[in-house]
DOVOPA-223169 format. One record per atom (N, C-alpha, C): residue in one letter; atom name; x, y, z. Coordinates in Angstrom, 2 decimals, always signed. Example, Ala and Ser with C-alpha at 12.3 -4.5 7.8 and 13.67 -1.06 7.14 Angstrom:
BEGIN
[A, N, [+13.19, -5.69, +7.80]];
[A, CA, [+12.30, -4.50, +7.80]];
[A, C, [+13.20, -3.30, +7.80]];
[S, N, [+12.85, -2.25, +7.08]];
[S, CA, [+13.67, -1.06, +7.14]];
[S, C, [+12.90, +0.03, +7.87]];
! end
This chain:
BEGIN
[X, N, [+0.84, -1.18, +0.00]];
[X, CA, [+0.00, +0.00, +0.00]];
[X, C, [+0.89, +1.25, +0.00]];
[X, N, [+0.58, +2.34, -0.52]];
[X, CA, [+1.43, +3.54, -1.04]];
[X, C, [+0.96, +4.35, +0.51]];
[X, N, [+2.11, +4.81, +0.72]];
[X, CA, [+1.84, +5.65, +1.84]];
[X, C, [+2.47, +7.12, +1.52]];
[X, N, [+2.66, +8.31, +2.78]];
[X, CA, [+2.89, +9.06, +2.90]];
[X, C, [+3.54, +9.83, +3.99]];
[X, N, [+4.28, +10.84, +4.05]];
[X, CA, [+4.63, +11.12, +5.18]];
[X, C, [+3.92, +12.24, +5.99]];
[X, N, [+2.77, +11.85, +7.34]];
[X, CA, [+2.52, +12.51, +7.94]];
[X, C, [+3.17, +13.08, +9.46]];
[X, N, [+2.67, +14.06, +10.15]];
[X, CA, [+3.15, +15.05, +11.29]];
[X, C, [+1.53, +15.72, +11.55]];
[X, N, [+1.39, +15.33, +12.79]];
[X, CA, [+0.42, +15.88, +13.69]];
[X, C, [+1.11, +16.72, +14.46]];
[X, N, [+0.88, +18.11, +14.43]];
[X, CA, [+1.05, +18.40, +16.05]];
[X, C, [+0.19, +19.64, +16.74]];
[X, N, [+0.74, +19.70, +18.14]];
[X, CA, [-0.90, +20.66, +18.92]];
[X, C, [+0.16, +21.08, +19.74]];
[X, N, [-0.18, +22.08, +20.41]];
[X, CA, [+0.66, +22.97, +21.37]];
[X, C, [+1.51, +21.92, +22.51]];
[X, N, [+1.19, +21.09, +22.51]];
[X, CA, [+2.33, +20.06, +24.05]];
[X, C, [+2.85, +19.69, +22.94]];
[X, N, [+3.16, +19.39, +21.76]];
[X, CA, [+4.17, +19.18, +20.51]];
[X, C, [+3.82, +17.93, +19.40]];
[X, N, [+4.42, +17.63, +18.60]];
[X, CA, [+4.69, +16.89, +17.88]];
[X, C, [+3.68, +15.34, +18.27]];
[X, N, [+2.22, +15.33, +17.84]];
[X, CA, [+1.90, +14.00, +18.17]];
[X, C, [+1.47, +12.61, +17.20]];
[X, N, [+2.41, +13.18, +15.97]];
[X, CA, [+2.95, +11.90, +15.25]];
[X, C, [+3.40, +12.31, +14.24]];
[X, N, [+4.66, +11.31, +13.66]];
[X, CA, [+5.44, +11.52, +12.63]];
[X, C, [+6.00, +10.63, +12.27]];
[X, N, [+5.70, +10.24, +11.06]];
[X, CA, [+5.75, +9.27, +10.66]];
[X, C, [+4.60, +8.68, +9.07]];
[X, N, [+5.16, +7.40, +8.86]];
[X, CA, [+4.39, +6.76, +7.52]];
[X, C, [+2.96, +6.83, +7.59]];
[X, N, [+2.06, +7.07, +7.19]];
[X, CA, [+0.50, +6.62, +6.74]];
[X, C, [+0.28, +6.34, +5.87]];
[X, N, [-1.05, +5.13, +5.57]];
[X, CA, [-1.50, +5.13, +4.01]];
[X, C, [-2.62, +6.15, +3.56]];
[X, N, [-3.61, +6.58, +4.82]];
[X, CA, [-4.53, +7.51, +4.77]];
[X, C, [-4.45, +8.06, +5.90]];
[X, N, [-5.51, +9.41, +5.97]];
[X, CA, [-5.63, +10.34, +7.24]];
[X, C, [-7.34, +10.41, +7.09]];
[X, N, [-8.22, +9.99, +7.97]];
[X, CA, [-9.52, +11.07, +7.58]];
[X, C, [-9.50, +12.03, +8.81]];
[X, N, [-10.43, +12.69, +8.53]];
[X, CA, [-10.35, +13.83, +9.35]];
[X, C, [-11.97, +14.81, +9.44]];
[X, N, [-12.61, +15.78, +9.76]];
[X, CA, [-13.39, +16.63, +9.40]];
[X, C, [-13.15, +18.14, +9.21]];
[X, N, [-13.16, +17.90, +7.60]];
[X, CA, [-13.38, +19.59, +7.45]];
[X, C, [-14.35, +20.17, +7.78]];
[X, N, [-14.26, +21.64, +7.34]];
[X, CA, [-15.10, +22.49, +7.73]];
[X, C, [-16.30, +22.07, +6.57]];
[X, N, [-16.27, +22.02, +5.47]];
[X, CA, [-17.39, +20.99, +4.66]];
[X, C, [-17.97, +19.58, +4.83]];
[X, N, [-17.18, +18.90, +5.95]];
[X, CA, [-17.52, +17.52, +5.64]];
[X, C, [-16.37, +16.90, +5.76]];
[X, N, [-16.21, +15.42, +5.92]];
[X, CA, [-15.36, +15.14, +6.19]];
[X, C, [-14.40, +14.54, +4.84]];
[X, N, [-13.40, +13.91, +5.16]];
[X, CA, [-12.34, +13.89, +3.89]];
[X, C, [-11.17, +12.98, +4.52]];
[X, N, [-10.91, +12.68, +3.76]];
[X, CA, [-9.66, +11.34, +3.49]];
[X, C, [-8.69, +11.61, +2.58]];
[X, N, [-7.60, +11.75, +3.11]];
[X, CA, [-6.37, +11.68, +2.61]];
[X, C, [-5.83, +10.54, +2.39]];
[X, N, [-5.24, +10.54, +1.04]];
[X, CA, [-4.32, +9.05, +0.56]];
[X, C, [-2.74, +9.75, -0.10]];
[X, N, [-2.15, +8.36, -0.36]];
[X, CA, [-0.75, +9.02, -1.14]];
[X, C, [-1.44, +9.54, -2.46]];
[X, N, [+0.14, +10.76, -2.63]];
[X, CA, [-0.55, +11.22, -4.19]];
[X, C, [-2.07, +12.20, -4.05]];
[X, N, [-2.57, +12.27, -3.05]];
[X, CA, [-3.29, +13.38, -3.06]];
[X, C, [-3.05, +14.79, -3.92]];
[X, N, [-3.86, +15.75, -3.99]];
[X, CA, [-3.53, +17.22, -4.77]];
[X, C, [-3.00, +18.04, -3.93]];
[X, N, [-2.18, +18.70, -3.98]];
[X, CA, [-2.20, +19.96, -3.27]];
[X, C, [-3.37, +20.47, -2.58]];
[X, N, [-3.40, +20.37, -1.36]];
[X, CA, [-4.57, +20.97, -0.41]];
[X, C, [-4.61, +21.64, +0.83]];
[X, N, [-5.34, +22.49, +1.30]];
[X, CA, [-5.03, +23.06, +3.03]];
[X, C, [-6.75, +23.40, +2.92]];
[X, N, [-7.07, +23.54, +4.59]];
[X, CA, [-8.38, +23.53, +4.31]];
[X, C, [-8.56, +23.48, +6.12]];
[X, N, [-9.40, +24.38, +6.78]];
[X, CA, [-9.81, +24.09, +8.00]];
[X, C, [-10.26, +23.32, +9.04]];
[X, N, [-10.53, +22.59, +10.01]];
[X, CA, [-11.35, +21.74, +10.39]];
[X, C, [-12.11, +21.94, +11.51]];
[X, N, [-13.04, +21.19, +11.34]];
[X, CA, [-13.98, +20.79, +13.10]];
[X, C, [-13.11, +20.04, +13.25]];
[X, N, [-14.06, +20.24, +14.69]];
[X, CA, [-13.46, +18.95, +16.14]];
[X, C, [-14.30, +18.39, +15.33]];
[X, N, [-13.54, +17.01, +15.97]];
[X, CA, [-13.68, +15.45, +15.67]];
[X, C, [-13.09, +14.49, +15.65]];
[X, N, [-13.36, +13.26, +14.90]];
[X, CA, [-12.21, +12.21, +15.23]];
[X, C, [-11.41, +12.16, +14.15]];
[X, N, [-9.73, +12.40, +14.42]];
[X, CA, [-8.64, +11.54, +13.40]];
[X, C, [-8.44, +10.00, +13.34]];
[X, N, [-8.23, +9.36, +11.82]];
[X, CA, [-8.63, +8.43, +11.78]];
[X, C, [-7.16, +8.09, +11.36]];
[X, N, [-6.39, +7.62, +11.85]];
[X, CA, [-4.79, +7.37, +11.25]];
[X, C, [-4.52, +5.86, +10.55]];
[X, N, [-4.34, +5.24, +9.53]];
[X, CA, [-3.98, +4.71, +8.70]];
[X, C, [-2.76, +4.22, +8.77]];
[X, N, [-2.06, +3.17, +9.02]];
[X, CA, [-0.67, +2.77, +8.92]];
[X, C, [-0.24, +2.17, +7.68]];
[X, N, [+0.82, +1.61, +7.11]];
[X, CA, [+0.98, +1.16, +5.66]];
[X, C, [+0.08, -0.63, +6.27]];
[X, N, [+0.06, -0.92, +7.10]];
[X, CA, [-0.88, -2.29, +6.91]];
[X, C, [-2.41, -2.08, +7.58]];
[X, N, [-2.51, -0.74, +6.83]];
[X, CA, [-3.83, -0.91, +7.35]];
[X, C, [-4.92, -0.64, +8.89]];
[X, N, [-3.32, -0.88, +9.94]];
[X, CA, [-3.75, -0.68, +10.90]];
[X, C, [-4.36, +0.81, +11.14]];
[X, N, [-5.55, +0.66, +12.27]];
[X, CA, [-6.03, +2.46, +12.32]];
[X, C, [-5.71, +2.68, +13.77]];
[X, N, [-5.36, +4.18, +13.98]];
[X, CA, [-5.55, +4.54, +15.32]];
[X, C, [-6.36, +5.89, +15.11]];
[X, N, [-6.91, +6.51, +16.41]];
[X, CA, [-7.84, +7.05, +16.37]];
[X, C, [-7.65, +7.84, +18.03]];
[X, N, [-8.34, +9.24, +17.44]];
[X, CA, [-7.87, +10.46, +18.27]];
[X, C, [-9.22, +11.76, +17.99]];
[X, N, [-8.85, +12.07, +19.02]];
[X, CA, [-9.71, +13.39, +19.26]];
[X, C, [-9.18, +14.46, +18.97]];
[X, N, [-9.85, +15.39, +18.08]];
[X, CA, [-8.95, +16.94, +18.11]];
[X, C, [-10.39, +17.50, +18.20]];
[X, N, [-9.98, +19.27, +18.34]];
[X, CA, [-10.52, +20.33, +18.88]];
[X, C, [-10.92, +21.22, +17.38]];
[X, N, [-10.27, +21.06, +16.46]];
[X, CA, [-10.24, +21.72, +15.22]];
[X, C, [-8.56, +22.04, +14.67]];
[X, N, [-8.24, +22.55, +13.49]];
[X, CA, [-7.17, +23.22, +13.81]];
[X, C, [-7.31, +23.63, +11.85]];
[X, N, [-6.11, +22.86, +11.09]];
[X, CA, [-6.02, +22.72, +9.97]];
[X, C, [-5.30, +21.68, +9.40]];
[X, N, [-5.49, +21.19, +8.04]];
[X, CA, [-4.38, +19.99, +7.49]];
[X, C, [-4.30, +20.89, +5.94]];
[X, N, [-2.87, +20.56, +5.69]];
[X, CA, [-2.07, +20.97, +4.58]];
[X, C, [-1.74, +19.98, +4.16]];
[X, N, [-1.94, +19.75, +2.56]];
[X, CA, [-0.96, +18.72, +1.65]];
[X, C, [-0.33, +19.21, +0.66]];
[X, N, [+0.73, +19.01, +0.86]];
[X, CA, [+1.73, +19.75, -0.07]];
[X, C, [+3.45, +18.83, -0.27]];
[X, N, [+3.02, +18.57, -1.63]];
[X, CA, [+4.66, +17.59, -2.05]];
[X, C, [+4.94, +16.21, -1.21]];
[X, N, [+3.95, +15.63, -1.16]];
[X, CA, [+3.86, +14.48, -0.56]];
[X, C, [+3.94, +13.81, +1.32]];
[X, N, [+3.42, +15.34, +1.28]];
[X, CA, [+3.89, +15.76, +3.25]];
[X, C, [+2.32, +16.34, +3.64]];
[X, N, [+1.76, +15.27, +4.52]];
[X, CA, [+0.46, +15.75, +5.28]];
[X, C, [+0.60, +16.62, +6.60]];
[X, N, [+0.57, +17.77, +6.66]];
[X, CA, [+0.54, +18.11, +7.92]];
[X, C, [-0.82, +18.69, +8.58]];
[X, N, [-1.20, +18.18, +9.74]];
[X, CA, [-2.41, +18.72, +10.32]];
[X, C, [-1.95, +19.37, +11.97]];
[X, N, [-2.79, +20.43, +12.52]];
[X, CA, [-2.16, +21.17, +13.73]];
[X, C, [-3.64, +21.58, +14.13]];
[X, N, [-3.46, +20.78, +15.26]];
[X, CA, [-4.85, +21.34, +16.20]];
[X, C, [-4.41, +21.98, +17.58]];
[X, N, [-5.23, +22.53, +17.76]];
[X, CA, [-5.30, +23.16, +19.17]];
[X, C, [-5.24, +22.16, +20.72]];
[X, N, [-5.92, +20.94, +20.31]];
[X, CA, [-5.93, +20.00, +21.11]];
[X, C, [-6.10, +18.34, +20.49]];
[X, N, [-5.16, +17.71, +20.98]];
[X, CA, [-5.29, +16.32, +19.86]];
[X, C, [-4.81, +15.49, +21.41]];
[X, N, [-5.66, +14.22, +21.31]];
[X, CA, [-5.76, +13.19, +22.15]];
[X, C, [-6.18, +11.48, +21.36]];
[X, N, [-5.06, +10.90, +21.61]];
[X, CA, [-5.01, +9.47, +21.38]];
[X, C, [-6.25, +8.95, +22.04]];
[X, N, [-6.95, +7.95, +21.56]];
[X, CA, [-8.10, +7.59, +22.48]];
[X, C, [-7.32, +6.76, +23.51]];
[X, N, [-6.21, +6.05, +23.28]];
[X, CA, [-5.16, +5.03, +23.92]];
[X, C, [-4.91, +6.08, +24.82]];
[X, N, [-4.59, +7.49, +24.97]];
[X, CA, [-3.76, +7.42, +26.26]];
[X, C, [-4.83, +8.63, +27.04]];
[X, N, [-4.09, +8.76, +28.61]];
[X, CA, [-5.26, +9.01, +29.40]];
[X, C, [-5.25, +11.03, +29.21]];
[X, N, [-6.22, +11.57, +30.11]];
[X, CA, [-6.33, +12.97, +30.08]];
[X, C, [-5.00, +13.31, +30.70]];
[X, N, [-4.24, +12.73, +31.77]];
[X, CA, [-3.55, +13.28, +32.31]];
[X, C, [-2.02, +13.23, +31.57]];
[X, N, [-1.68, +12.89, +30.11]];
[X, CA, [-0.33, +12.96, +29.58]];
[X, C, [-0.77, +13.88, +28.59]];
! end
C-alpha cells in the first residue's frame, strides 16, 4: 500500500510523525480522506475524530478540537489546538 509522510502536532508538541496510508479527518465541509498522491490541499477543520492509517492498514484514532491539514509535495501536515489518542489518558 502507497503511503505518505505525515506530522500531527498541537501545542504540548509533535503527536505523530511518521508513515500513513490515509488520514480522515473533518473539514469544515464535511469530512475527507487523505491518501498518497493526493492534490495539493489546506483547508480548515472541526473537532472530531482523526482516523490514522498505517501502511498495513492498521487504524488509530484520536480526538482533536479543530485546527487545519495541509498537503503539499507528498507531506500531510495537520495542527490542532488540542489532539488526544483515544489510547492514552487525560492526564499525559
Amino acid at each position: 500500500m502507497k503511503t505518505f509522510h505525515l506530522q500531527i502536532a498541537a501545542p504540548d508538541g509533535l503527536r505523530y510523525d511518521g508513515e500513513a496510508s490515509q488520514i480522515s479527518v473533518r473539514g469544515i465541509e464535511g469530512d475527507l480522506a487523505v491518501l498518497a498522491g493526493h492534490i495539493p490541499f489546506a483547508t480548515a477543520l472541526r473537532a472530531g475524530e482523526c482516523r490514522v492509517y498505517d501502511a498495513d492498514g492498521a487504524v488509530r484514532r484520536a480526538a482533536y478540537t479543530g485546527g487545519m491539514i495541509h498537503v503539499a509535495d507528498g507531506v500531510v501536515r495537520m495542527i490542532s489546538a488540542d489532539f488526544r489518542w483515544s489510547d492514552e489518558s487525560a492526564a499525559e
